[in-house]
C-alpha positions as CSV (number, residue, x, y, z in Angstrom):
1,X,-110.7,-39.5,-35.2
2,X,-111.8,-42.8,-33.2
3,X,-114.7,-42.9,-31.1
4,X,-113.9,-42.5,-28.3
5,X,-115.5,-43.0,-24.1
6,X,-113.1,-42.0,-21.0
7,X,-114.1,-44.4,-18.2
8,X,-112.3,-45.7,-14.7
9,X,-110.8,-48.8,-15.2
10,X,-109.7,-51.2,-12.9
11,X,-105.8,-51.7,-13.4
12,X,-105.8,-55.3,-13.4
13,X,-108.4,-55.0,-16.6
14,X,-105.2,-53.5,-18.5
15,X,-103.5,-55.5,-20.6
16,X,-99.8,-54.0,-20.5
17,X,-98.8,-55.7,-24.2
18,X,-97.1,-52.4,-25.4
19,X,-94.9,-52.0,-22.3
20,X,-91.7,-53.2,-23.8
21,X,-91.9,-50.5,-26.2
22,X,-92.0,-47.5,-24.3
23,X,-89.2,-45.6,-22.1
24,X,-90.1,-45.9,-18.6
25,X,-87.8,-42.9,-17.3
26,X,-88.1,-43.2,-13.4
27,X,-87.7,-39.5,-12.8
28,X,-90.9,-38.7,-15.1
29,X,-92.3,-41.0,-13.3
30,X,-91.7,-39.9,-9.7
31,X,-93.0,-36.5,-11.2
32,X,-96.2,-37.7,-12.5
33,X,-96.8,-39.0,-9.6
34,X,-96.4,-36.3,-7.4
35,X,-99.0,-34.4,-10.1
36,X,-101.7,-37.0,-9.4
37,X,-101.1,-37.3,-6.0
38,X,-101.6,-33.4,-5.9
39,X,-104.4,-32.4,-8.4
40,X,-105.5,-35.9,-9.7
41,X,-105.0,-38.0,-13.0
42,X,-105.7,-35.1,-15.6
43,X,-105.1,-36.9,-18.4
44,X,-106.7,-40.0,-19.3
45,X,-104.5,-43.1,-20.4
46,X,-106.1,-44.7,-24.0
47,X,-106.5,-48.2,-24.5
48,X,-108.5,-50.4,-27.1
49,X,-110.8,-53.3,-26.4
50,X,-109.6,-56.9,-27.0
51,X,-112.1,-59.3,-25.6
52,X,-112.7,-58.7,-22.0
53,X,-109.7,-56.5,-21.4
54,X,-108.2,-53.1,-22.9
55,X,-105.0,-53.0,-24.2
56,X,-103.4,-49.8,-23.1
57,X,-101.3,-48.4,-26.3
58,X,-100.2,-44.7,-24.4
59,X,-100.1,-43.6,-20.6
60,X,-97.6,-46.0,-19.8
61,X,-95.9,-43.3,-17.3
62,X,-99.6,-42.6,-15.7
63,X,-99.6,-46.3,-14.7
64,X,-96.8,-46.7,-13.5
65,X,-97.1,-43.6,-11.4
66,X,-100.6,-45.0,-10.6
67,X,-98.9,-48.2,-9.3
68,X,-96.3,-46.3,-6.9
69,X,-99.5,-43.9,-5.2
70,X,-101.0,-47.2,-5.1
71,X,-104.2,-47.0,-7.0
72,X,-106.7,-49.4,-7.9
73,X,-108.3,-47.5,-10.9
74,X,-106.6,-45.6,-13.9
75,X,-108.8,-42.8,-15.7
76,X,-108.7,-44.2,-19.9
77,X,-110.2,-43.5,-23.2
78,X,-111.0,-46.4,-24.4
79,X,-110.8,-46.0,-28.7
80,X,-113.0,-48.0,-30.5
81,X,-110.9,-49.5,-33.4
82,X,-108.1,-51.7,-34.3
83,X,-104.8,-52.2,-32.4
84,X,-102.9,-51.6,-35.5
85,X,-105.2,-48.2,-36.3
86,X,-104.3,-47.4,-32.2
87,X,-100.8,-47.6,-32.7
88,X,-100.6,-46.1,-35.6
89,X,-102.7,-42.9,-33.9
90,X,-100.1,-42.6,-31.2
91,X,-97.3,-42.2,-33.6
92,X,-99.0,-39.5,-35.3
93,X,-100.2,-37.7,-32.5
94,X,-98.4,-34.3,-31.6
95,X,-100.5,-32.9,-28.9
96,X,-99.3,-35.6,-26.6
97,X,-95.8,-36.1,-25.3
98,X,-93.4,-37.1,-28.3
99,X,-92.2,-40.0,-28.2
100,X,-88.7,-40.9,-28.5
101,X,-87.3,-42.0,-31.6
102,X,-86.3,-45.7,-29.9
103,X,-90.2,-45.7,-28.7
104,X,-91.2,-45.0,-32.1
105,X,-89.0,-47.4,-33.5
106,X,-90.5,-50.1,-31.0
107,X,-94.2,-49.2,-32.1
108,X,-93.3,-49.7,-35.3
109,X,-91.6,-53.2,-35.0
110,X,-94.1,-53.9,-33.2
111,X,-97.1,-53.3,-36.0
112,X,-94.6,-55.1,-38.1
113,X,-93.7,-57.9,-36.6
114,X,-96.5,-58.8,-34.5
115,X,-99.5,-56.9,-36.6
116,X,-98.5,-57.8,-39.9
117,X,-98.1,-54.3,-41.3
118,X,-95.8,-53.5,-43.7
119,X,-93.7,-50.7,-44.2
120,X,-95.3,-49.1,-46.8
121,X,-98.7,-49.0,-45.3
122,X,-97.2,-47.1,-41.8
123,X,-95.4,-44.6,-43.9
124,X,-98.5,-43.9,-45.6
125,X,-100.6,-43.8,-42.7
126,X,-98.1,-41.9,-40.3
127,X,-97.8,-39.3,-43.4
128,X,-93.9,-40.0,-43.6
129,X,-91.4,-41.7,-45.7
130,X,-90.2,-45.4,-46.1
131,X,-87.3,-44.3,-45.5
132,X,-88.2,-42.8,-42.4
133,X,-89.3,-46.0,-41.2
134,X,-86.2,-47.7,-42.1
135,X,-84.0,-45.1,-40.0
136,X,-86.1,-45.7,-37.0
137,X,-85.8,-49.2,-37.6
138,X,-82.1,-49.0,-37.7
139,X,-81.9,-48.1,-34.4
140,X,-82.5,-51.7,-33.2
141,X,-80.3,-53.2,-35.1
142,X,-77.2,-54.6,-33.5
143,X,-78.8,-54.0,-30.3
144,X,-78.9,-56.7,-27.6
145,X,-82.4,-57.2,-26.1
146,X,-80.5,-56.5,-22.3
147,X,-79.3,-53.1,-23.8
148,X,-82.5,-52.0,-24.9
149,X,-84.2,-52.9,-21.3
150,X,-81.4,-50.9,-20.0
151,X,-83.2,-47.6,-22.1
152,X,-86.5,-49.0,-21.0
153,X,-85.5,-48.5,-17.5
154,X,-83.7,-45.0,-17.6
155,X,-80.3,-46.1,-16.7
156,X,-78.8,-46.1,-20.7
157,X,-79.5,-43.2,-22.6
158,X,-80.3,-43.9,-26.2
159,X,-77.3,-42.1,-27.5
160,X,-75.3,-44.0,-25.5
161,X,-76.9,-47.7,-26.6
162,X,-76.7,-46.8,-30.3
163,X,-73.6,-45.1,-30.7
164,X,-71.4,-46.9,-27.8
165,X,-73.4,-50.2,-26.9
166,X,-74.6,-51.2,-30.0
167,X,-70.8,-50.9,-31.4
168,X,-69.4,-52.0,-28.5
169,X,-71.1,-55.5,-29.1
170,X,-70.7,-55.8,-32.8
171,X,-67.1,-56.2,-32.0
172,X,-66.7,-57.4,-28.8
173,X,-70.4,-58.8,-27.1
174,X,-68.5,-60.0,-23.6
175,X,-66.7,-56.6,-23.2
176,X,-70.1,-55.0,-24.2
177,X,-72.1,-56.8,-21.3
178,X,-69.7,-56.1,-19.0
179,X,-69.7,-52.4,-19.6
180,X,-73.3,-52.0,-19.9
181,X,-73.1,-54.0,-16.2
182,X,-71.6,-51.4,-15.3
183,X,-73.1,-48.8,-16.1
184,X,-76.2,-50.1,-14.0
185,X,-74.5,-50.9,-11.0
186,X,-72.7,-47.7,-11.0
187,X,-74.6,-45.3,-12.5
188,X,-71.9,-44.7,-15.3
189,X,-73.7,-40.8,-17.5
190,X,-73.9,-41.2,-21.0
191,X,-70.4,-38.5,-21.0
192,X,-68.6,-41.2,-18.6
193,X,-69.4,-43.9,-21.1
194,X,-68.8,-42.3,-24.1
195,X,-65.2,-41.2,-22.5
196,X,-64.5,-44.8,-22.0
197,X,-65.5,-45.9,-25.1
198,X,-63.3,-43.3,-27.3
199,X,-60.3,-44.6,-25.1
200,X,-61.6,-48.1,-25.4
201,X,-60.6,-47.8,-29.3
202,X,-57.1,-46.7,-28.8
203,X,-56.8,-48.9,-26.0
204,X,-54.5,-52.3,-26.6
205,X,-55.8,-55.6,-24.9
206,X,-54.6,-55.4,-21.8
207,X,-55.7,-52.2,-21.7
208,X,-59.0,-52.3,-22.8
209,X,-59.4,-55.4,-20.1
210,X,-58.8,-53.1,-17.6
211,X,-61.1,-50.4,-18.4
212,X,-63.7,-52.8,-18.8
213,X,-62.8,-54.5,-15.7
214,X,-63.4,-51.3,-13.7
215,X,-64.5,-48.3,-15.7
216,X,-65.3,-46.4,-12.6
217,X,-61.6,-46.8,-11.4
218,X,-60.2,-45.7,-14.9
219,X,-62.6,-42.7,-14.8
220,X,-61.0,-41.6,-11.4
221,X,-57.4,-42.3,-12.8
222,X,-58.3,-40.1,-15.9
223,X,-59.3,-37.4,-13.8
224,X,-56.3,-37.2,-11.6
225,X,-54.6,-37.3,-14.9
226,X,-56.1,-34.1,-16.1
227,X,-55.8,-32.3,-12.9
228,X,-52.0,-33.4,-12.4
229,X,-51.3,-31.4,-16.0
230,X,-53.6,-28.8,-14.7
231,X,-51.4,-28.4,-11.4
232,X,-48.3,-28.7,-14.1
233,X,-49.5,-25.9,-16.2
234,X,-50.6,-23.7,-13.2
235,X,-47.2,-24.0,-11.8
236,X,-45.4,-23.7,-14.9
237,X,-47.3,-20.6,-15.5
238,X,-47.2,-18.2,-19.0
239,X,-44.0,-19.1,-19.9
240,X,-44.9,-23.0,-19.2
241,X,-47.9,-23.0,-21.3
242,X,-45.9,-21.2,-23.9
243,X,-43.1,-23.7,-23.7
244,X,-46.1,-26.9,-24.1
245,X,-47.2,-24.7,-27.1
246,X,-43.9,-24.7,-29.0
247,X,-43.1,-28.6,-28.0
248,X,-46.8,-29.6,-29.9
249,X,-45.5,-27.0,-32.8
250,X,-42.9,-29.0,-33.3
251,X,-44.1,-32.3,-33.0
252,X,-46.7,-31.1,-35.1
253,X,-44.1,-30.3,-38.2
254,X,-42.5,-33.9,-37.9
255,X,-45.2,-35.1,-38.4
256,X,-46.6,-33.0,-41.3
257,X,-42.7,-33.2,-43.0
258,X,-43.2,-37.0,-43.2
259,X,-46.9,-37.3,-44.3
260,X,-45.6,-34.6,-47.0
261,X,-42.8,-36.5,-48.1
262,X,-45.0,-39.6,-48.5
263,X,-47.4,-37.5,-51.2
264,X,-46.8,-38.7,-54.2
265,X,-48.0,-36.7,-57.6
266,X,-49.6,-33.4,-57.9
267,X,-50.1,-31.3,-54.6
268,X,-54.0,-30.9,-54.4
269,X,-54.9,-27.6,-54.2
270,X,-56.6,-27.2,-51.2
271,X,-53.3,-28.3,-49.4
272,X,-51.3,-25.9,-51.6
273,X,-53.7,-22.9,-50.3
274,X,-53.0,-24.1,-46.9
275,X,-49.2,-24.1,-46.7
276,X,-49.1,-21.3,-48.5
277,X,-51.2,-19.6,-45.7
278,X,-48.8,-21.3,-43.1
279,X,-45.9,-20.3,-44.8
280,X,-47.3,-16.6,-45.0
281,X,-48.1,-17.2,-40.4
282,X,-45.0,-18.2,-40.2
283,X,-43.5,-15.2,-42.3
284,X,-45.2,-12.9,-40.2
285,X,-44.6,-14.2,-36.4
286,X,-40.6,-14.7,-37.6
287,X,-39.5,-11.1,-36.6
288,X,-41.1,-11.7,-33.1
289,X,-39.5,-14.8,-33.1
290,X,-36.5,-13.3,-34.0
291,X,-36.3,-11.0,-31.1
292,X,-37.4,-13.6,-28.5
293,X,-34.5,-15.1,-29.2
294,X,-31.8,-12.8,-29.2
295,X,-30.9,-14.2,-25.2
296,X,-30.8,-17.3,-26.7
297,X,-27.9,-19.1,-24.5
298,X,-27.6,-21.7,-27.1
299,X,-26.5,-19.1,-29.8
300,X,-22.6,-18.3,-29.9
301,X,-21.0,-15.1,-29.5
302,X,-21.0,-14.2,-33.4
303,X,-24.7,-14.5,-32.6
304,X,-25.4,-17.5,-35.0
305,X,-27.1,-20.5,-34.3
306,X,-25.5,-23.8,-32.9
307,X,-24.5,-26.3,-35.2
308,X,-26.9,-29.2,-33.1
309,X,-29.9,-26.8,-33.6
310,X,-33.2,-27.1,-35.7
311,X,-32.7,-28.1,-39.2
312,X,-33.9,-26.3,-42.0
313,X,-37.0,-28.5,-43.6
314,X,-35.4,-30.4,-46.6
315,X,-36.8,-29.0,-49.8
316,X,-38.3,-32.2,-50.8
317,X,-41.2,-32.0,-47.8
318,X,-42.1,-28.3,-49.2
319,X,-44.0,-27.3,-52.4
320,X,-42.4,-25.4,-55.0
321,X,-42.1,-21.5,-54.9
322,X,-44.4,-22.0,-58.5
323,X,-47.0,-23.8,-56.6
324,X,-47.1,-22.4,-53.2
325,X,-47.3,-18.7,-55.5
């Protein structure tokens, strides 16, 4: 434990250096706010001397609330040690809020890169892993410095800058900006952006200029979308849903009859186990089938099927009885 001494500090005596790598969250903030304004700042901010002013390293949140009730003073314990041991404290601590795991990785590029401590040392000292730092580490990587203010101020999640952003602008950076523009100016969720970006990928170029053109505009066409089919399969009813059923049935066995006939070799067996448990469905539902049929209007009067009907599957796109056995 540091020594410690909680005293009321003037806000301009803190030294915000830390402020880049912490999440400021405006709703938290708003609360926290409301808290102090109502019973007070109960906990104390912590800060380490540097000269003639304290570098706050936790109770970013508490400032900034401070800040919006206007405040002249902020309640901190001021630690008496290093920046690099103050640091390193918050990381380990667990009685205070955790810290997210793009925070973390902040705090610990910045004991890196701007406190000269290596990698080693800070798994040692925070009780973890190298590798532990490295995966926090990775988080930044590929990620634009406008990106990761965007998490800093609450309006990107981190989800969405490291598994849509951050890709996003390894292939394309314009189309990334844009988005992440956006997203700011109209308040795009992490489920909106994530939608765009999985139809971003299948998307050709003119396509994907559109949606980044005006994602809120594609969102709005997509949802009309779904609720036109929805309206579809309300009206079509039962029997409608059932009909959709049997159309993706059967596009679903062209498309398993070529990527069958394409095999080359040995069958492995996990796909012999499964056709032989489609092949025994398929037994089993034929009798129903069977009798659904029997109105058929496309069956002639000997009761036999029309010559333009279904195929058999050819015998080359099935495994052998042997196998299938």
């Amino acid at each position: 434990m540091h020594e410690s001494q909680c005293v009321e500090l003037d806000l301009h005596r803190l030294e915000l250096r830390y402020a880049a790598a912490r999440l400021i969250e405006p709703r938290a903030v708003e609360r926290l706010a409301r808290s102090i304004e109502k019973s007070g700042q109960l906990m104390p901010c912590i800060g380490v001397a540097d000269g003639e002013r304290v570098v706050l390293i936790d109770g970013y949140r508490r400032i900034a609330a401070l800040k919006r009730l206007a405040r002249d003073t902020a309640l901190v314990e001021r630690w008496a040690c290093t920046l690099a041991e103050g640091l390193i404290s918050v990381l380990c601590r667990t009685q205070a809020r955790a810290l997210a795991a793009i925070e973390e990785a902040l705090i610990l590029r910045e004991l890196i890169d701007g406190l000269g401590v290596t990698q080693n040392e800070l798994a040692q000292r925070c009780g973890r892993d190298v590798s532990w730092v490295c995966r926090r580490l990775q988080l930044l990587s590929g990620l634009p410095e406008n990106v990761l203010a965007a998490v800093r101020e609450g309006t990107l999640s981190t989800w969405a800058a490291t598994r849509v952003m951050a890709p996003l602008a390894r292939a394309n950076a314009e189309h990334a900006e844009r988005l992440l523009h956006s997203a700011r100016a109209e308040a795009l969720s992490t489920r909106e952006l994530n939608c765009c970006f999985e139809h971003y990928q299948r998307a050709g170029h003119l396509a994907r200029e559109r949606l980044i053109a005006h994602p809120r505009l594609f969102l709005q066409a997509l949802s009309a979308s779904g609720e036109a089919r929805a309206a579809e399969r309300l009206r079509g009813g039962l029997e409608g849903e059932c009909a959709a059923d049997v159309r993706s049935i059967e596009v679903l066995i062209v498309r398993l009859r070529k990527r069958l006939a394409r095999l080359s070799g040995d069958i492995p067996p996990a796909l012999v186990n499964a056709l032989a448990h489609l092949r025994t469905t398929l037994e089993a539902f034929l009798p129903e089938l069977e009798g659904n049929c029997e109105h058929d209007p496309r069956r002639d009067r000997d009761g036999g099927a029309r010559a333009e009907g279904p195929r058999p599957l050819a015998a080359r796109d099935q495994p052998d009885a042997q196998a299938l056995a």
